[in-house]
N, C-alpha and C positions, 0 to 999 in steps of 0.2 A: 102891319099890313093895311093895304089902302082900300078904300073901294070905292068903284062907278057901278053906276046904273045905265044899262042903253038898253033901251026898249022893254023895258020892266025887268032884265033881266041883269042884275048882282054879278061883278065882276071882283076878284078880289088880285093885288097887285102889290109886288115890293119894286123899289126904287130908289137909285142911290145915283149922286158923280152929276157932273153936268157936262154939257158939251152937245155935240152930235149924239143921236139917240143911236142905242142899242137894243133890240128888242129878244131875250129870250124867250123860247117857246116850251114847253116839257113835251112829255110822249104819255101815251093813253093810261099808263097806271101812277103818274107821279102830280108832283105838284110846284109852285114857286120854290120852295124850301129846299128841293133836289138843285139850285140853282146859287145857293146862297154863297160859298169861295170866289163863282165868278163874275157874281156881282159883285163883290168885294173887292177885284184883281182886276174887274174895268173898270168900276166907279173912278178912278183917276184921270181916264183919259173919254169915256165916254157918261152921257146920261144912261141908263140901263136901267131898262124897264122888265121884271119878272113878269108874267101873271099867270092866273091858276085859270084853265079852261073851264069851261063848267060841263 
């Protein structure tokens, strides 16, 4: 896992594939890792960006 910082605030993010970006988002009790098959199932044809809301 990756991470940014914006505005003092810690972002942590997976990311796979290039291309046109993809941005998944999760829902209030998960996280990036809920995401992980289909980042793996676009990485071929898109950039696809997870990240864990804080």
């Amino acid at each position: 896992m990756d991470l940014v910082e914006v505005d003092g605030l810690r972002i942590g993010y997976r990311q796979a594939g290039q291309g046109r970006p993809l941005v998944l988002v999760h829902g209030a009790v998960a996280d990036s890792r809920d995401w992980q098959h289909q980042l793996e199932a676009f990485a071929g044809d898109f950039r696809v960006v997870a990240w864990d809301a804080p």
